[in-house]
VEXBATOR-609104 format. One line per 8 residues: number of its first residue (from 1); their letters; for each residue x, y, z of C-alpha. Coordinates in nm, 2 decimals, padded with zeros to 4 digits. Each point is the difference from the previous one (the first is absolute). Layout:
BEGIN
NUM> A> X:Y:Z; ...
***
This chain:
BEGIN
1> XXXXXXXX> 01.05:-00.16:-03.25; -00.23:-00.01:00.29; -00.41:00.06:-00.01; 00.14:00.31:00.23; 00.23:00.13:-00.24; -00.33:-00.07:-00.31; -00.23:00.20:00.21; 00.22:00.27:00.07
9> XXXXXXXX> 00.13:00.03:-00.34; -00.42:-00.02:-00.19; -00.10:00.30:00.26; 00.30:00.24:-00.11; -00.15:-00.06:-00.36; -00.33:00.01:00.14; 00.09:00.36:00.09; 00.02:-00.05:00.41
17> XXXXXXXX> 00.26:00.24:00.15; 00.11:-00.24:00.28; -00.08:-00.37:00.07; 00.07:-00.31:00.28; -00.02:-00.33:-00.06; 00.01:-00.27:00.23; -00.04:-00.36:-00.05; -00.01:-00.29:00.31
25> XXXXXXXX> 00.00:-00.34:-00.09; -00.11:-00.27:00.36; 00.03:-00.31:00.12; -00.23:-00.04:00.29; -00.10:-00.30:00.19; -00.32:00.03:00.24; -00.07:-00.28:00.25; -00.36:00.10:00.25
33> XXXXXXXX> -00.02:-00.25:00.32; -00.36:-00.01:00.16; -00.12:-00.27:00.21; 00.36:-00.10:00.12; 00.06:-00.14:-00.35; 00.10:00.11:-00.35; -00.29:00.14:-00.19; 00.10:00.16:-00.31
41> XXXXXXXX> 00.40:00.07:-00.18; 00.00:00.21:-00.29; 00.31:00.06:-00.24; -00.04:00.32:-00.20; 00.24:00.08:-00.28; -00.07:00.34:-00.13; 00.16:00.36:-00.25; -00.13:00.32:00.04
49> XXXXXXXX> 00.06:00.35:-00.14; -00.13:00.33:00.08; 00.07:00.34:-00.15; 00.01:00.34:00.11; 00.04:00.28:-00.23; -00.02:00.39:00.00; -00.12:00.21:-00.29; -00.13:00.32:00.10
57> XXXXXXXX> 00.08:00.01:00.32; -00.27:-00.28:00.04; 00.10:-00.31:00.13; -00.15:-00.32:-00.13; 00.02:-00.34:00.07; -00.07:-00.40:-00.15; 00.08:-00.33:00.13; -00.03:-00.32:-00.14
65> XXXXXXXX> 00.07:-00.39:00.00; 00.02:-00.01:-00.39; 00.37:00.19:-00.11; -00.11:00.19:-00.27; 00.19:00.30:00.01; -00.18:00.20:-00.27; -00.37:-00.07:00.18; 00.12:00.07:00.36
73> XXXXXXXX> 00.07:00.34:-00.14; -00.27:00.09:-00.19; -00.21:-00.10:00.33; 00.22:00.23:00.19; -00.06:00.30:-00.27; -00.36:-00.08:-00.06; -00.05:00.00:00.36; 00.22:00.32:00.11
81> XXXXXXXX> -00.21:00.22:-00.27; -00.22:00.13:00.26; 00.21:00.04:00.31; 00.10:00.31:00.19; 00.32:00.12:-00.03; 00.29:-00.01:00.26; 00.17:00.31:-00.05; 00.23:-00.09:00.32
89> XXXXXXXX> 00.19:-00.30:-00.21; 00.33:-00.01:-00.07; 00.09:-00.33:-00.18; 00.08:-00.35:00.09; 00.31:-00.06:00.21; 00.35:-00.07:-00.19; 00.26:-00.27:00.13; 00.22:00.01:00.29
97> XXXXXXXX> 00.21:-00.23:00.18; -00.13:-00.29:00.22; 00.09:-00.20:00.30; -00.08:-00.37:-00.07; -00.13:-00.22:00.32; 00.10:-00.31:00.12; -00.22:-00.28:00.07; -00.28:00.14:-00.23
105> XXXXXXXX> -00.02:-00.25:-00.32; -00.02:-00.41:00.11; 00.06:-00.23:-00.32; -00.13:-00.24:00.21; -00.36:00.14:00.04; 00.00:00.02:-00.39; 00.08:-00.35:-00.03; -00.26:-00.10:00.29
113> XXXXXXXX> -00.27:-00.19:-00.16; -00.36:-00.09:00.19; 00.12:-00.31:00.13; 00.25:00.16:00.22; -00.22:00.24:00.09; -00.23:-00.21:00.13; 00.26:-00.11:00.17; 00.05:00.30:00.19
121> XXXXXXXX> -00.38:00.07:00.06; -00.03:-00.34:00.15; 00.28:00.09:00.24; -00.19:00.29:00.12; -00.30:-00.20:00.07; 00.17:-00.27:00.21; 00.21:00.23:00.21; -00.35:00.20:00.10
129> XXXXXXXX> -00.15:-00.37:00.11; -00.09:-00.01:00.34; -00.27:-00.12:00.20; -00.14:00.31:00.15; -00.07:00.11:-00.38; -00.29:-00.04:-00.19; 00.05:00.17:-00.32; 00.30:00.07:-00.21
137> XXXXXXXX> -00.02:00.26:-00.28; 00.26:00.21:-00.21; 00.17:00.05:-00.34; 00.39:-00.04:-00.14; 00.08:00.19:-00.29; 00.33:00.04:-00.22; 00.02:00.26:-00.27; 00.28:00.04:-00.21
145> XXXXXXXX> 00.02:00.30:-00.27; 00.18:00.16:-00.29; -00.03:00.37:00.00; 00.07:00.21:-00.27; 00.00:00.40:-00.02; 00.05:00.22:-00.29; -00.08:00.39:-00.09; 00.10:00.26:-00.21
153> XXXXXXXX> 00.28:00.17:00.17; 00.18:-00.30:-00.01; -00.06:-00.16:00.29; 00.01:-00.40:-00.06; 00.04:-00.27:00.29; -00.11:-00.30:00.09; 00.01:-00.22:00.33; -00.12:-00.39:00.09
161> XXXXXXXX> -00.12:-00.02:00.34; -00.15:-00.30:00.21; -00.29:00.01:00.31; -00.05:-00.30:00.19; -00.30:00.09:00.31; -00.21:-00.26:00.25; -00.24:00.05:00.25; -00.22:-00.21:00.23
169> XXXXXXXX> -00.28:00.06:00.20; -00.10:-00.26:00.29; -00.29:00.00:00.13; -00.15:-00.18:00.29; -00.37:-00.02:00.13; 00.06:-00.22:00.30; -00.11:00.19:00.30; -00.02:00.38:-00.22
177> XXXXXXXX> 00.11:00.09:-00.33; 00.35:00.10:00.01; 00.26:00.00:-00.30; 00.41:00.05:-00.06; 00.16:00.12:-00.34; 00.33:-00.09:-00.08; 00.16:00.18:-00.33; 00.35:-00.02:-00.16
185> XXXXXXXX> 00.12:00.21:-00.28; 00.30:-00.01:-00.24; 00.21:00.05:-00.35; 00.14:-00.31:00.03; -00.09:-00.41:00.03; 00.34:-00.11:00.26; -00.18:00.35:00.27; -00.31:-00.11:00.00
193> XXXXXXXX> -00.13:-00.25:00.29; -00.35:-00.11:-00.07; 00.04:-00.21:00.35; 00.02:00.32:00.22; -00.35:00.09:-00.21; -00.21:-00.26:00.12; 00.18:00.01:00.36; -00.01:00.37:00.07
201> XXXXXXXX> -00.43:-00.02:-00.08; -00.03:-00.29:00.22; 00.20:00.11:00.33; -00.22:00.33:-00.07; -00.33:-00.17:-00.01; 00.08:-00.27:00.29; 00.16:00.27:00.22; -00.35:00.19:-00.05
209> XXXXXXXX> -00.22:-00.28:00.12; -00.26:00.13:00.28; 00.03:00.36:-00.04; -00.15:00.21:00.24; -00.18:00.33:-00.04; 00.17:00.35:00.11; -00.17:00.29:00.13; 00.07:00.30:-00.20
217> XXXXXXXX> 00.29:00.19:00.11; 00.32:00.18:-00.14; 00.28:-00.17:00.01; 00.36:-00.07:-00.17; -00.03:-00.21:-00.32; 00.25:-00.21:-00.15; -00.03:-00.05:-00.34; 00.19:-00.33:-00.15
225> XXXXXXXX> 00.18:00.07:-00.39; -00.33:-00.08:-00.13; -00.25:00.23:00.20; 00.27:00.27:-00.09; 00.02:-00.05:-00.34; -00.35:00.07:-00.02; 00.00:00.32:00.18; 00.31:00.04:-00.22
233> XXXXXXXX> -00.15:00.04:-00.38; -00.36:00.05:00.09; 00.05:00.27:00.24; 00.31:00.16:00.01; 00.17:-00.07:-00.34; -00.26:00.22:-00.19; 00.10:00.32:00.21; 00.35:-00.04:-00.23
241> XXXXXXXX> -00.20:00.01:-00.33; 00.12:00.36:-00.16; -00.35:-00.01:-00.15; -00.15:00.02:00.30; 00.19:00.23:00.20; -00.01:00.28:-00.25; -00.33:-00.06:00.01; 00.02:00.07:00.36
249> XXXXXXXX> -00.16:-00.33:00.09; 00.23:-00.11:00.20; 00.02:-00.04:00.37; 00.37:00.12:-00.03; -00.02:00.42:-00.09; 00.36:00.09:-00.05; 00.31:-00.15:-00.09; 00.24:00.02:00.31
257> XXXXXXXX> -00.24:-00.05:00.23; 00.06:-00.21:00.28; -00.28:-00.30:-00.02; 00.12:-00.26:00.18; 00.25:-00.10:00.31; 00.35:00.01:-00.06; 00.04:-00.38:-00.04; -00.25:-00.02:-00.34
265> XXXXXXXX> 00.18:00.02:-00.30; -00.23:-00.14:-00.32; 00.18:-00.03:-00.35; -00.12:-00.16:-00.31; 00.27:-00.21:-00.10; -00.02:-00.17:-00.33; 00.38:-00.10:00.02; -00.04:-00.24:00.25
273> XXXXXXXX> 00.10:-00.36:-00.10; -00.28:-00.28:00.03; -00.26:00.26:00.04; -00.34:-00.03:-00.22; 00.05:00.40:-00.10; 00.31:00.01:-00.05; 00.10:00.09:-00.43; 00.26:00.19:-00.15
281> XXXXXXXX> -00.23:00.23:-00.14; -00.35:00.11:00.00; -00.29:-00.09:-00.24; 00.07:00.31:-00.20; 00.43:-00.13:-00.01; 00.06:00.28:00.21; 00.31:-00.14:00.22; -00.12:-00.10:00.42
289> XXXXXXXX> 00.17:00.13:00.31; -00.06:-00.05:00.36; -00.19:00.32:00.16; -00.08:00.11:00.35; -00.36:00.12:00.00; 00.06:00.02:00.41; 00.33:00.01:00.12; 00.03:00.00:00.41
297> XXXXXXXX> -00.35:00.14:00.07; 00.05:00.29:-00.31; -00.22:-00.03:-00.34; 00.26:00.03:-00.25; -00.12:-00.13:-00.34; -00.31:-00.08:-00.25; -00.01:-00.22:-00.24; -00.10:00.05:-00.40
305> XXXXXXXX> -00.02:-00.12:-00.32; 00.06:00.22:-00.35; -00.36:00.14:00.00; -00.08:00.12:00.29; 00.37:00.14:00.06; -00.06:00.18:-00.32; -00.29:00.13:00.11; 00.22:00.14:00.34
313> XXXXXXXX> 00.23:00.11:-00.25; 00.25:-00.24:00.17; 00.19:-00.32:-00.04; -00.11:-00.35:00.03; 00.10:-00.21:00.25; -00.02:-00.33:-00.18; -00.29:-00.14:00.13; -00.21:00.00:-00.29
321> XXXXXXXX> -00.18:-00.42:00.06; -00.16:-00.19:-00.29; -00.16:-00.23:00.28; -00.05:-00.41:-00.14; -00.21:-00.24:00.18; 00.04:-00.16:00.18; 00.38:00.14:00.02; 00.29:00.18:-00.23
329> XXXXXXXX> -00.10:00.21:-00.24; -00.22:00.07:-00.28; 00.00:00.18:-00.35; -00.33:00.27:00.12; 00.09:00.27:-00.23; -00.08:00.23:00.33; 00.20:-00.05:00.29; -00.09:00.14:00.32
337> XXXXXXXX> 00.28:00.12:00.28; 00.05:-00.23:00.29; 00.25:-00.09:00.23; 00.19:-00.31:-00.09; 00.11:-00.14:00.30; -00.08:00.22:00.33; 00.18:-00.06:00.28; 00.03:00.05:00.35
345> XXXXXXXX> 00.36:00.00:00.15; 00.03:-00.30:00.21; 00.11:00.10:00.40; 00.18:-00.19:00.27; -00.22:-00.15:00.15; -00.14:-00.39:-00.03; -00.36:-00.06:00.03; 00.02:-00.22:00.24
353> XXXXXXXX> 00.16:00.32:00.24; -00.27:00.27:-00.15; -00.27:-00.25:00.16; 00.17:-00.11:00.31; 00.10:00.37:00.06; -00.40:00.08:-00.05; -00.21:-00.03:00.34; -00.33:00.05:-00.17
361> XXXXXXXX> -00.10:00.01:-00.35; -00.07:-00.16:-00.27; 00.14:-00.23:-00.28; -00.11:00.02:-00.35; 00.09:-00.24:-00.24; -00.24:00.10:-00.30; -00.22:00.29:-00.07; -00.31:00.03:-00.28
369> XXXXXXXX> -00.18:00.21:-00.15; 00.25:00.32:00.03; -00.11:00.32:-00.12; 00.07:00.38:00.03; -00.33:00.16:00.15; 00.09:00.33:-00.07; 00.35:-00.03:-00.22; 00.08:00.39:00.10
377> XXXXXXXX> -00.03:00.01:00.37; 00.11:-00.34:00.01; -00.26:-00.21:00.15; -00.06:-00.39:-00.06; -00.10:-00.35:00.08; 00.05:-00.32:00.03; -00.09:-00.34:00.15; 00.26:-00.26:00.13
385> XXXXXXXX> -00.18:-00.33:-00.06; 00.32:-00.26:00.00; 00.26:-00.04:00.28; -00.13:00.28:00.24; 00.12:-00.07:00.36; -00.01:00.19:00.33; 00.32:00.09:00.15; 00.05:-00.01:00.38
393> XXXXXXXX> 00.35:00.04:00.14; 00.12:-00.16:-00.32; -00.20:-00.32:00.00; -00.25:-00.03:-00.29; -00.35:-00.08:00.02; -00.26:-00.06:-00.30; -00.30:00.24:-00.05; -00.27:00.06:-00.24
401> XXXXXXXX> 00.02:00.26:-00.26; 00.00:00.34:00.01; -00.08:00.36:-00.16; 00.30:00.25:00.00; -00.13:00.35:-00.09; 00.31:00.22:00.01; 00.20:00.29:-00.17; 00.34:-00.02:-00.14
409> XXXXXXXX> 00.18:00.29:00.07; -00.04:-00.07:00.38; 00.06:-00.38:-00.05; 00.37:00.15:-00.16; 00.10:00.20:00.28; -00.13:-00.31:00.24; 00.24:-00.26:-00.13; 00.20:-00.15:00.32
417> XXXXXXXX> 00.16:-00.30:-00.21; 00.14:-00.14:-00.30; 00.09:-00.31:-00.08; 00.30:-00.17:-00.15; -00.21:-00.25:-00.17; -00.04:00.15:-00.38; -00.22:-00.20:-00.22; -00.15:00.05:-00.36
425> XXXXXXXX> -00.37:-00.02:00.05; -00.27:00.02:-00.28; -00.31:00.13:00.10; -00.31:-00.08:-00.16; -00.04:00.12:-00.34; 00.32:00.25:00.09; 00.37:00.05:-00.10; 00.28:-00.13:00.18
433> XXXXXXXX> 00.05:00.11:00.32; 00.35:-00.05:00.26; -00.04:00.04:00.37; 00.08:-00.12:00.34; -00.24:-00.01:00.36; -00.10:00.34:00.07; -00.17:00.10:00.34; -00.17:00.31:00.01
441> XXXXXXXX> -00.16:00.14:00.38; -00.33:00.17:00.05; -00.22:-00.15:-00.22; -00.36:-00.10:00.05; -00.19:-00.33:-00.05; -00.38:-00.10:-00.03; -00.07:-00.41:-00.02; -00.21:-00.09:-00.28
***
């Protein structure tokens, strides 16, 4: 019998009316490259369980590292005492049929010890080398994990899942400080190229030697996978939260509306093979499937976990997230809802045709520091810092960085191109984002 199946069993005697277990056992291997060297690998083995339990319609919660059942409910009780009642819950979801992914578990990343890894890292480093560059910085981890979910309305699964991420920064301070990232993501050891890491930050930061500085103007941007996926989870993504939009805090009022051109269509799809979202079910076992949130242009969909649907008095959507560090899940007794795996539907075109098609603009090839200004109207900002170039008549010149202040309901109906170049893109301290080139018309730019 499982600590799950212990836990669940000592709070139904404890006299708890529901509760979920979860337990999340992890291999993870950390390796932190500063200084164009390896600095620092660390190999973490580690078991968790959490608890979450309802008595009274008060829901209370304990975690812990030491898997005894009968004191990780006491905690929970002792600690639920004093909480407000949710009068809006309805009880824990039960099972339902799921649609295992492909390309989701590697026995080979289990088996991957720190030798090999180093390995990898050092691969990274090399392929970034290059004259031009100054400084080399960046990190390569691999998390594998066991996750185990239980409650008392039967609901039992469990699913292994495997992570492998790398990025590098290079940076060079020949004639002006000017940097390229390169970043690869994927489930599985024989996908992942740690060569095209180092090489896609170095082309980035050579091409950007000598930058110039641009008068402020307002123009068309394109924005590469990585610049998207920013704008992605830290702008638009939250508008789909159900959370937020009943709280009318959205920038989106209405389902049905028309929010963007006819050629956007955004889906979270946790079904998609490879992908670092993608699971058979959610952190709360609630069984995944793909969902439009915009489907050509329209707002079709939010996205929930059991809470806060109860609350709606609706259904979840199975997007309750246990989030682990640095990847996979974790066994938080509280998850939180969040899109798994947000996507924007790839269109026909390369990039290499959206920039040669674009007499002026501007190329973006990372952003920082994106935020919503004003989350309800809309409004945010970012800087492109890495890879920005000017565009003229589809030739590509390097400038300095600059400030975009802008609003996202009119960047949506300003799209002019997508790009057939999907890619899963993790942006700092975010979930897993897949997108292609996007260029969006009309918007304006400030150097820094």
């Amino acid at each position: 019998m499982s600590i799950c199946s212990d836990v669940i069993s000592f709070a139904a005697k404890s006299g708890a009316d529901e509760c979920e277990s979860v337990l999340c056992t992890k291999k993870t291997i950390t390796i932190r490259i500063t200084d164009s060297e390896i600095a620092e690998i660390k190999e973490n083995y580690s078991k968790s369980v959490g608890a979450r339990i309802i008595k009274d319609k008060k829901i209370a919660s304990a975690q812990s590292t030491i898997l005894d059942h009968a004191k990780i409910v006491t905690e929970a009780l002792h600690s639920g005492k004093n909480l407000a009642r949710r009068e809006f819950w309805d009880s824990f979801p039960g099972n339902s049929k799921i649609t295992p992914i492909e390309k989701t578990n590697d026995s080979k990343l289990w088996n991957l010890d720190s030798t090999r890894t180093i390995e990898i890292a050092q691969i990274m480093i090399d392929s970034a080398a290059h004259k031009a560059i100054t400084r080399i910085s960046g990190s390569l981890n691999i998390v594998c994990d066991d996750f185990e979910i239980q409650n008392t309305s039967g609901l039992c699964r469990s699913e292994k899942s495997t992570y492998i991420s790398g990025v590098i920064n290079a940076d060079s301070e020949i004639t002006f400080p000017v940097s390229g990232i390169g970043q690869v993501n994927s489930r599985t050891l024989d996908s992942f190229d740690p060569a095209k890491i180092g090489s896609d930050a170095a082309q980035m930061c050579v091409n950007s030697q000598d930058p110039d500085t641009i008068l402020p103007q307002t123009t068309s941007i394109i924005f590469d996978p990585l610049a998207a996926g920013e704008l992605l989870f830290f702008v638009l993504g939250p508008n789909f939260n159900l959370k937020t939009y009943s709280e009318k805090k959205s920038c989106f009022s209405n389902i049905g509306d028309k929010v963007a051109v006819n050629e956007l269509s955004v889906i979270d799809d946790p079904h998609a093979p490879n992908s670092l979202g993608a699971k058979s079910f959610d952190d709360e076992g609630v069984a995944t499937r793909p969902i439009h949130h915009i489907k050509n242009g329209v707002f079709e969909n939010v996205y929930s976990d059991t809470y806060n649907a109860s609350k709606e008095n609706t259904m979840s959507s199975g997007n309750a997230c246990r989030i682990g560090v640095p990847l996979g899940r974790s066994a938080d007794p509280i998850p939180i809802s969040a899109p798994h795996n947000l996507t924007i539907l790839p269109g026909n075109q390369s990039r290499d045709e959206i920039i040669r098609n674009t007499k002026n603009g501007i190329l973006v090839g990372r952003l920082w520091y994106t935020y919503a200004v004003n989350p309800i109207k809309g409004d945010f900002s970012c800087t492109a810092r890495s890879g920005i170039f000017q565009i003229k008549n589809g030739q590509l010149f390097p400038i300095k960085s600059v400030r975009i202040i802008h609003n996202l309901p009119i960047l949506l109906q300003n799209i002019s191109a997508i790009g057939n170049d999907s890619k899963v893109v993790l942006p700092w301290a975010g979930m897993p984002i897949t997108c292609p080139t996007i260029k969006c018309d009309g918007i304006s730019v400030s150097s820094i």
